[in-house]
C-alpha positions as CSV (number, residue, x, y, z in Angstrom):
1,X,-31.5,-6.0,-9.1
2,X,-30.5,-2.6,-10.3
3,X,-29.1,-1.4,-6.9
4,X,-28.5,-2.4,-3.6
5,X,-26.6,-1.5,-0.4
6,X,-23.1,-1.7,0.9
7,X,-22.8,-4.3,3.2
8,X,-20.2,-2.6,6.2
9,X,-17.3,-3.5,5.4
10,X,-17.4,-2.6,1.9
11,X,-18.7,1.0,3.3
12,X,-15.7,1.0,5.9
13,X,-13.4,0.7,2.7
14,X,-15.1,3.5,1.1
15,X,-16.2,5.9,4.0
16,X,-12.2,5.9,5.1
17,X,-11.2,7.8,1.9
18,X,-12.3,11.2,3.3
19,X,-8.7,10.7,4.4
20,X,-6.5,10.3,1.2
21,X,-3.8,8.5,2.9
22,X,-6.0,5.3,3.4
23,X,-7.6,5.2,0.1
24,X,-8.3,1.6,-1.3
25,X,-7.2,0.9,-4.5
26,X,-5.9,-2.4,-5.3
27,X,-3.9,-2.7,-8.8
28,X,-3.2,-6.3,-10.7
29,X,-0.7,-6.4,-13.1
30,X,-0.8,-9.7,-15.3
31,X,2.3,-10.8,-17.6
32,X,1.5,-12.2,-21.0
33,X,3.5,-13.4,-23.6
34,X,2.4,-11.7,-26.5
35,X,-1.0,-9.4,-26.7
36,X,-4.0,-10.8,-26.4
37,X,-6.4,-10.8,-29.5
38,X,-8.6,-7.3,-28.5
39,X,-12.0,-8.2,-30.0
40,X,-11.9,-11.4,-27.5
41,X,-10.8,-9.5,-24.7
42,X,-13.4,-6.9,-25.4
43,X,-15.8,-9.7,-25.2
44,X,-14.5,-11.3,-21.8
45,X,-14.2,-7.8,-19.9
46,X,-17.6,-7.1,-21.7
47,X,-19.4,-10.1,-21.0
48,X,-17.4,-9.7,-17.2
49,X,-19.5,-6.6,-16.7
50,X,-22.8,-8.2,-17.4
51,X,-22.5,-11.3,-15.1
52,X,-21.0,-9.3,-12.4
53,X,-23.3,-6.5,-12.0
54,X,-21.3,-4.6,-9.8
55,X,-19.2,-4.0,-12.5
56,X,-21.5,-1.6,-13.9
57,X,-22.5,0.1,-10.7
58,X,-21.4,3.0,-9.4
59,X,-21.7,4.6,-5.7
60,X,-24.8,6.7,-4.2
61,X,-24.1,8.5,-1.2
62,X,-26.7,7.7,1.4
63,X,-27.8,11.3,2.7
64,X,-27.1,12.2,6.5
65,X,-25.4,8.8,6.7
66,X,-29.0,7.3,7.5
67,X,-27.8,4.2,5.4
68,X,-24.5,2.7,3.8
69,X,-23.8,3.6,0.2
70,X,-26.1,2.3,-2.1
71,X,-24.6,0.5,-5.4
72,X,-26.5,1.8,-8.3
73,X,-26.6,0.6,-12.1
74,X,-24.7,3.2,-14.0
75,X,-27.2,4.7,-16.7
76,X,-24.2,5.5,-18.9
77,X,-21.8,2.7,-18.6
78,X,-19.2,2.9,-21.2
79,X,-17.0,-0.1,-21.2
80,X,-14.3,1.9,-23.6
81,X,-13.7,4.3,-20.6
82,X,-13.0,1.4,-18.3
83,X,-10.8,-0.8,-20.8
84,X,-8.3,0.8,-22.3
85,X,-5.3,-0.3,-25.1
86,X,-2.0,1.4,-25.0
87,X,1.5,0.9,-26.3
88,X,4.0,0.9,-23.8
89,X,6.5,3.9,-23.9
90,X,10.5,3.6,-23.9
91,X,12.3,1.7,-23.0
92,X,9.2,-0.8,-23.0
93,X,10.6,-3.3,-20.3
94,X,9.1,-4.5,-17.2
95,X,10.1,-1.6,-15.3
96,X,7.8,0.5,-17.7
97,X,4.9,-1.6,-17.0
98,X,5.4,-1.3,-12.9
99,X,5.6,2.8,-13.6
100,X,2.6,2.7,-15.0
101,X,0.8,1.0,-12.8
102,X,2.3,2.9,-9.6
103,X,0.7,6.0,-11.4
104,X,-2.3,3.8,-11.5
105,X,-2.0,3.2,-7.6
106,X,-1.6,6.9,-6.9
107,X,-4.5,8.1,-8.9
108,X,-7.9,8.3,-7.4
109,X,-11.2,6.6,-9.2
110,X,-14.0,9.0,-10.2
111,X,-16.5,8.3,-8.1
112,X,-19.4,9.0,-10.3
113,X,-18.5,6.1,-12.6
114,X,-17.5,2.1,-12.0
115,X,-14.9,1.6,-9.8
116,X,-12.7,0.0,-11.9
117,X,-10.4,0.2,-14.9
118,X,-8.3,-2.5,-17.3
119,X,-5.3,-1.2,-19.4
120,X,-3.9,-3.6,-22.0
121,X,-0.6,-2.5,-22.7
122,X,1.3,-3.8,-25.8
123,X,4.6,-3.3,-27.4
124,X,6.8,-4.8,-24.5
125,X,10.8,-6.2,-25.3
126,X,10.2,-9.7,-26.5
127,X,6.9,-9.2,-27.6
128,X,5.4,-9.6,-24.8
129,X,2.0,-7.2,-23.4
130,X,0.9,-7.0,-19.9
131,X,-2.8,-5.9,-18.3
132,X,-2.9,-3.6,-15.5
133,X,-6.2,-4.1,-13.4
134,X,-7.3,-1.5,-10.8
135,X,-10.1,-2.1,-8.8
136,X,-11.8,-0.4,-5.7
137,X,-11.6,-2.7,-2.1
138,X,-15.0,-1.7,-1.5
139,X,-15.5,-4.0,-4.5
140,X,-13.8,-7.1,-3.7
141,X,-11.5,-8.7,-1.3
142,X,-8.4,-10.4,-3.1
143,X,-10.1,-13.7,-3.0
144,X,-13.2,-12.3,-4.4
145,X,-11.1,-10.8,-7.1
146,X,-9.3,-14.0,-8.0
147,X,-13.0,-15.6,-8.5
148,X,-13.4,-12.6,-10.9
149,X,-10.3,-13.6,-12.9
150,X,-12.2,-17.2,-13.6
151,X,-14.9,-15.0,-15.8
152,X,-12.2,-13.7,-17.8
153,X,-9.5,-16.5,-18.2
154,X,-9.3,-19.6,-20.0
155,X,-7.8,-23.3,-19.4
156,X,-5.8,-23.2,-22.9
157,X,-5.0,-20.8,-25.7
158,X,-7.9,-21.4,-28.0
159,X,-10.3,-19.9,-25.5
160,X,-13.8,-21.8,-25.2
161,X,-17.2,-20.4,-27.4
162,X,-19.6,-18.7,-24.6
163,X,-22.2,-18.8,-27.2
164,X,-24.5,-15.6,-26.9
165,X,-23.7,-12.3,-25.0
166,X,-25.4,-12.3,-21.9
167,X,-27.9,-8.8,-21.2
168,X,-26.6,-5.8,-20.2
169,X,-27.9,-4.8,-16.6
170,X,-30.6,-2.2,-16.9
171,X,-29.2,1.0,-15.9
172,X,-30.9,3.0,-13.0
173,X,-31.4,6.8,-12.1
174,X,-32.6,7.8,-8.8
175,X,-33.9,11.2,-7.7
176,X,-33.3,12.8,-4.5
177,X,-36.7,11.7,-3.3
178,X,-36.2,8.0,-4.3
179,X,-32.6,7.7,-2.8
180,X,-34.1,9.3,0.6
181,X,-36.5,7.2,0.7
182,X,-34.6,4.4,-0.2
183,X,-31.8,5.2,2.7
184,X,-35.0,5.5,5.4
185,X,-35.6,1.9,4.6
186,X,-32.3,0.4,4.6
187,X,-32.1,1.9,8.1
188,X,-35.3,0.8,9.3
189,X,-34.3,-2.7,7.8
190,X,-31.1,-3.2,9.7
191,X,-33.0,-2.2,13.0
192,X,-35.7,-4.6,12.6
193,X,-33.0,-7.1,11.0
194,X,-30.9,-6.8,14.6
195,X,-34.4,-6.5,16.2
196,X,-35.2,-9.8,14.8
197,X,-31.7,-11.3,15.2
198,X,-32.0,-10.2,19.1
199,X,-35.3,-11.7,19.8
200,X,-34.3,-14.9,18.0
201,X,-31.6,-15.1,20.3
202,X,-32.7,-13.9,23.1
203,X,-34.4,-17.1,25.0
204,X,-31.4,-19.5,24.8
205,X,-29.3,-16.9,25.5
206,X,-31.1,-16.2,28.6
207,X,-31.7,-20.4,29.5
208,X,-27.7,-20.3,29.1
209,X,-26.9,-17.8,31.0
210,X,-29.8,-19.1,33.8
211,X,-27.9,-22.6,33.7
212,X,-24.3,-21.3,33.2
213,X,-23.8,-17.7,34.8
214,X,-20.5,-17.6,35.2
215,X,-19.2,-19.0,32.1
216,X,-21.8,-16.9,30.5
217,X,-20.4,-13.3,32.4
218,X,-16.3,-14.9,31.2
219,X,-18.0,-15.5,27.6
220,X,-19.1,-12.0,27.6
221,X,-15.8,-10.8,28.8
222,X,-14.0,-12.1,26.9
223,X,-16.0,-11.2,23.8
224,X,-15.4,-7.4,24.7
225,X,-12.1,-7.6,24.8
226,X,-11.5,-9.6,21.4
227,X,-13.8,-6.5,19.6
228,X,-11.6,-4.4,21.3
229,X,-8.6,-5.7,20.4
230,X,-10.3,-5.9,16.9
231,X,-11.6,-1.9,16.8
232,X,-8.9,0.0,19.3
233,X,-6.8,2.5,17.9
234,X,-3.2,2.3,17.9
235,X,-0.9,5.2,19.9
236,X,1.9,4.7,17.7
237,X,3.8,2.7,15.2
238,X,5.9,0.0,16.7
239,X,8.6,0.4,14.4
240,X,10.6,3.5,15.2
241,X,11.9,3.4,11.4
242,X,8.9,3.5,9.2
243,X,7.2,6.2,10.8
244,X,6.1,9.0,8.2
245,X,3.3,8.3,5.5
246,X,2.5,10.0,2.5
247,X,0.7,9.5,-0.7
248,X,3.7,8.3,-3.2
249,X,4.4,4.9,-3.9
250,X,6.8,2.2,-5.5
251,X,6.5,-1.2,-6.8
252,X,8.1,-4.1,-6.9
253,X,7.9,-7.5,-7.9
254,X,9.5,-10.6,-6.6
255,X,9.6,-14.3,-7.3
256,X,9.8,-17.2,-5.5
257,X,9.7,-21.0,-5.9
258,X,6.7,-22.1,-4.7
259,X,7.9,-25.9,-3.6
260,X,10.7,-24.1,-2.3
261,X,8.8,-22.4,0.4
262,X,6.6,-25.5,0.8
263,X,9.5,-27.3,1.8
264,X,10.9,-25.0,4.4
265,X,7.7,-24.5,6.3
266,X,6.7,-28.2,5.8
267,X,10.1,-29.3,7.2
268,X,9.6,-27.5,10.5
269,X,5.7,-28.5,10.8
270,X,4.2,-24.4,9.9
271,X,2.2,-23.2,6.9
272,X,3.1,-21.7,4.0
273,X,1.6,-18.6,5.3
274,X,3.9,-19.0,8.3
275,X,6.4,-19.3,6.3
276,X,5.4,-16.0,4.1
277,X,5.4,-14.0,7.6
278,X,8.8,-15.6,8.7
279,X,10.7,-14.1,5.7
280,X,8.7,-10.5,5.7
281,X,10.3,-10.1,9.6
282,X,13.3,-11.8,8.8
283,X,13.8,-9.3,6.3
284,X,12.5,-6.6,8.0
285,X,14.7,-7.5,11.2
286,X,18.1,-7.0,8.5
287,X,16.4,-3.7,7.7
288,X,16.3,-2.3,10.9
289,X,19.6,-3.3,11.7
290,X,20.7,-1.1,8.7
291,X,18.8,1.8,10.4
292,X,20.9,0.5,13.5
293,X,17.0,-0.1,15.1
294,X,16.0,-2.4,17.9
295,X,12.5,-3.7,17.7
296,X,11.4,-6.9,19.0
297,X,7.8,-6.8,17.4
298,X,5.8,-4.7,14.5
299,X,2.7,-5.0,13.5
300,X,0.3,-6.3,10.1
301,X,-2.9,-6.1,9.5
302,X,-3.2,-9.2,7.8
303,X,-6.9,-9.8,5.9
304,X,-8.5,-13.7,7.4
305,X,-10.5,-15.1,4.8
306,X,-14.1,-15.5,6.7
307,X,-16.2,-17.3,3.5
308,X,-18.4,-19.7,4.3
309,X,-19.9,-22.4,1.8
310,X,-23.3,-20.1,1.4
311,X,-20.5,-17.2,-0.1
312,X,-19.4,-19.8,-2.7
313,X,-18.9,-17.9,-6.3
314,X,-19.6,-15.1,-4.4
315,X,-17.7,-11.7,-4.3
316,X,-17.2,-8.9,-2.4
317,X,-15.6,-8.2,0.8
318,X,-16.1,-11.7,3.3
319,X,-12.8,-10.8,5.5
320,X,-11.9,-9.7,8.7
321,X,-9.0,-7.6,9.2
322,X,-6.7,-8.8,12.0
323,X,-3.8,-6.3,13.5
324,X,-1.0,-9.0,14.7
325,X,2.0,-8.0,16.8
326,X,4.4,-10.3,15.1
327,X,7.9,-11.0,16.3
328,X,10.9,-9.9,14.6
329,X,14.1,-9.7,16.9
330,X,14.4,-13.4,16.3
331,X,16.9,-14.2,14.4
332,X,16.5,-18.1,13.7
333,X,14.1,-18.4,10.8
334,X,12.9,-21.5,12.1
335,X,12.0,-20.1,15.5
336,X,10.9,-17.1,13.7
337,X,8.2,-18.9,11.8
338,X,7.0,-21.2,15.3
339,X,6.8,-18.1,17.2
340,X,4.5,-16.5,13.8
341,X,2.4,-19.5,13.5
342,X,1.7,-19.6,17.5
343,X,0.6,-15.7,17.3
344,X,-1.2,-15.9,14.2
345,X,-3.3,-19.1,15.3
346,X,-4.3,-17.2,18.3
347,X,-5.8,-14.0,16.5
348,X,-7.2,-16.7,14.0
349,X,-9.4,-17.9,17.4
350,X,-10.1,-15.0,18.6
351,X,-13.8,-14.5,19.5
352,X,-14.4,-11.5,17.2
353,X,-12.8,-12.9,14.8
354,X,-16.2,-13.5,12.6
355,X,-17.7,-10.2,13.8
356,X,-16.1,-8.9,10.7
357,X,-19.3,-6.9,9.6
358,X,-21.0,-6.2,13.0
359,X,-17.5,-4.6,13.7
360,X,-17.8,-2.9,10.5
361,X,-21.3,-1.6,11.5
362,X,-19.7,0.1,14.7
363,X,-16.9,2.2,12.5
364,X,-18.3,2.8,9.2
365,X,-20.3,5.7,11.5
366,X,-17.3,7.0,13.3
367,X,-14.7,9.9,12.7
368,X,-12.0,9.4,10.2
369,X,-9.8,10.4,12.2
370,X,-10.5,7.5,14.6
371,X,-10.0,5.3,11.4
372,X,-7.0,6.7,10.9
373,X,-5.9,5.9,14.5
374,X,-6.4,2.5,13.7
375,X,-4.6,1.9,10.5
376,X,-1.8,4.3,10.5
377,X,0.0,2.9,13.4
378,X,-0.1,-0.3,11.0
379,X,3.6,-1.0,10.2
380,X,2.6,-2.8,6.8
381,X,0.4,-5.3,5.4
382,X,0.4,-8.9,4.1
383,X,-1.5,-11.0,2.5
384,X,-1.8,-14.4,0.2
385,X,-3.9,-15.4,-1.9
386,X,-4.0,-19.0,-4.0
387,X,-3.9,-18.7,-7.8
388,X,-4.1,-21.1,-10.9
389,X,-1.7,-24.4,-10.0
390,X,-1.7,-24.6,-14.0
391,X,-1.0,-22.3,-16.9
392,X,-3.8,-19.7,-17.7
393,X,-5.1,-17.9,-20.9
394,X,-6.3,-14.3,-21.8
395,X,-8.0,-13.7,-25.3
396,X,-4.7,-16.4,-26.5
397,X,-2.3,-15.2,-24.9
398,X,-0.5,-17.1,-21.9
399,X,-0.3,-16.0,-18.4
400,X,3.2,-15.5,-17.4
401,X,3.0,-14.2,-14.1
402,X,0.1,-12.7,-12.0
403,X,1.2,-9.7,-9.2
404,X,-1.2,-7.9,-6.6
405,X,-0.7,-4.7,-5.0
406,X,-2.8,-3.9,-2.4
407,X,-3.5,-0.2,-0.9
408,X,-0.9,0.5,2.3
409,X,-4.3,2.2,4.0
410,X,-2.1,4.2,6.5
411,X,0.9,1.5,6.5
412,X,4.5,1.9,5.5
413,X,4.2,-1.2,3.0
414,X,1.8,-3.3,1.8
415,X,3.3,-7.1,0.6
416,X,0.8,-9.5,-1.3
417,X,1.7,-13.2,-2.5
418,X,-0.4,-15.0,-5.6
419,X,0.8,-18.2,-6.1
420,X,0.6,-19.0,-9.9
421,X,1.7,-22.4,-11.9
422,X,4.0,-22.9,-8.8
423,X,5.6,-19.3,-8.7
424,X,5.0,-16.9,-5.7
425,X,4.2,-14.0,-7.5
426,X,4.8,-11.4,-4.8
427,X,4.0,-7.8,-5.1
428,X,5.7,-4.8,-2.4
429,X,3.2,-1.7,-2.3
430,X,5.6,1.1,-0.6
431,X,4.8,4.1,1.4
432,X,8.0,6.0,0.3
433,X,7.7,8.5,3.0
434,X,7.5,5.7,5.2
435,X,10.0,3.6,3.5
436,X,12.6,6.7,1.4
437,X,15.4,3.7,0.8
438,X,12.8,1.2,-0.4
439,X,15.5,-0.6,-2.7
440,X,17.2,-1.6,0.8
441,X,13.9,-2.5,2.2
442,X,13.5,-5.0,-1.1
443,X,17.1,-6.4,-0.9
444,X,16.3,-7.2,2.7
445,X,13.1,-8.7,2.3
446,X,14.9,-10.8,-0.6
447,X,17.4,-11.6,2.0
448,X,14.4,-12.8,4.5
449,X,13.2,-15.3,2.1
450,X,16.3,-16.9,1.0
451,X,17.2,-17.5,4.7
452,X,13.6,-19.2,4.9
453,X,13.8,-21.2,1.6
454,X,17.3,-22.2,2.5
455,X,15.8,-24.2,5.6
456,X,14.1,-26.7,2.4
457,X,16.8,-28.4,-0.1
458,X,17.9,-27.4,-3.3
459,X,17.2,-23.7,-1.7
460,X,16.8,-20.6,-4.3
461,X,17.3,-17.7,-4.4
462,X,14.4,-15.3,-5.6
463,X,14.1,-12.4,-7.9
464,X,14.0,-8.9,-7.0
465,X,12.4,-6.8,-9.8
């Protein structure tokens, strides 16, 4: 299929850039220990391109909004514009590598082209290279990126013959007529689609509600108030610290045992994800003490994985995005991370939760600036997202750590965990506006996790880079 539609909650991700402050890029960079062999990454990122079409699509506005944006084939793909080889300037250490891709982060994608671009970089200390991946969120969720990373990786340095290249998608160009047309029918589709939907519903809806009016009327109430806690703007930050957002970042990098985290949340009966939460407010408790600042709560949007079996090898966005209210005055980890799993269990049942795209369908249509109401009274973002358990391979050369940045979209920070070949490879995205001291934000988040990894034996102590 040479084009198709935005589902809603790839549209929300890119309707919300008319506001530069929550634009969407997401940025990868991948450690290797030595550079990759370029004629066989050329071929992966290549044959990457033809098996995931969307890789070679760029974005058609819909006119008057009468439909979401359409993906269409780009008639002039070029894969050298989108993967890219450069030698890594002085002093050519890790540090150089991170600049690089903040700058990535920063910059914006042209929007007539693939939203997407992969930057080998060679020459490191040691030998070693590094890719830095950039990638739109209208394009994938982190999950849906990670399946991406199978098409391109391999189980051991030799690599594995593909056999033939696959066929390049045929490219498409559209007139003014033909995309008119085209958003007119995509319109009409999703009325007669909910029309459908509706009518399908309708008559056990109605026998339920005959039978069962008053758990009906609750069910109902209680629906409308889970999509609004979903939707509703925000009227202010909750941290009175991280307040200010602009559009310069930092990264940075840290590293923690994977077991060792394991252990502490499985020694107090929580998830690792708990556990992840736990040491982001235990560190961000220390910071506000810093700022001598009370707070007894702030609050993360925090992305709930929503696939189903039917979105198996699947891509794309299939999330919801849940705002949590999480505590932080607490200052015993343990209770910290009982009090995080009891809050986050209860968003994770909230009615909506699963409306993901129906709520999508409601904002894609509205104001930025009610957009903006919602997400920059975010205090940051968090996410994690299960990597390779084992060693992996690019073009022969190994995998030596895997970091994601995600986009702050309005937030003061934006924290992602990959586990990798039992490393959590965690990634800080930092509004510096938000966040001017960020090196005292990172040696308190450090601090959070070691007072979380040092409830588990043989504690250690993690890696600020």
């Amino acid at each position: 299929m040479a084009s198709n539609y935005m589902r809603a909650i790839d549209a929300f991700a890119w309707n919300m850039e008319r506001d530069p402050a929550l634009r969407s890029t997401v940025v990868a960079v991948i450690w290797l220990d030595r550079s990759p062999t370029w004629e066989v990454l050329a071929d992966r990122v290549d044959r990457a391109s033809r098996s995931m079409v969307s890789l070679r699509q760029h974005v058609v506005e819909s006119p008057l909004r009468l439909a979401t944006p359409r993906w269409v084939s780009d008639d002039h793909f070029d894969l050298n514009w989108h993967l890219r080889r450069v030698n890594a300037p002085e002093p050519r250490t890790r540090d150089t590598v991170l600049e690089l891709a903040r700058q990535a982060a920063m910059d914006t994608f042209d929007r007539e082209r693939p939203l997407w671009e992969f930057t080998l970089v060679e020459g490191l200390q040691g030998g070693e290279a590094a890719v830095i991946f950039k990638i739109h969120h209208s394009l994938s969720d982190g999950v849906g990126g990670m399946q991406m990373m199978d098409v391109l990786f391999d189980m051991h340095r030799d690599g594995d013959d593909l056999g033939p290249m696959p066929p390049a998608p045929t490219g498409e160009r559209l007139g003014a007529r033909a995309v008119m047309t085209g958003a007119l029918r995509s319109s009409l589709g999703r009325v007669v689609h909910r029309a459908r939907r509706g009518a399908e519903t309708a008559v056990p809806t109605l026998l339920h509600t005959a039978r069962h009016p008053i758990g009906t009327a609750r069910n109902v109430v209680a629906m409308t108030r889970s999509v609004y806690r979903f939707a509703a703007p925000m009227p202010d930050t909750m941290s009175p610290v991280m307040r200010e957002r602009a559009m310069v970042r930092r990264l940075a990098t840290m590293e923690i045992p994977l077991d060792a985290l394991n252990r502490a949340a499985k020694g107090i009966g929580v998830t690792v994800n708990d556990a992840f939460l736990g040491a982001i407010t235990g560190g961000l408790r220390r910071y506000h003490e810093r700022h001598h600042a009370t707070v007894e709560s702030l609050r993360v949007t925090m992305p709930i994985n929503i696939r189903t079996a039917a979105d198996a090898g699947t891509w794309g966005n299939r999330i919801t995005l849940a705002r949590i209210a999480l505590p932080v005055a607490e200052a015993d980890p343990a209770a910290r991370m009982h009090k995080v799993h009891r809050v986050v269990e209860t968003v994770r049942n909230e009615p909506a939760s699963h409306l993901a795209e129906v709520i999508a369908e409601g904002l894609i249509f509205l104001p930025v600036g009610y957009i903006g109401g919602m997400l920059k009274h975010v205090d940051f973002l968090a996410s994690d997202l299960p990597g390779s358990p084992v060693p992996i391979y690019l073009a022969g050369a190994e995998v030596t750590g895997f970091f994601g940045f995600g986009p702050t979209i309005g937030a003061s920070f934006n924290i992602t965990l990959i586990s990798y070949r039992g490393t959590c490879d965690i990634g800080v995205n930092v509004d510096t506006s938000a966040v001017p001291d960020h090196d005292v934000l990172l040696e308190s988040l450090r601090e959070g996790f070691e007072e979380v990894v040092a409830l588990g034996e043989n504690a250690e102590v993690p890696a600020v880079r």
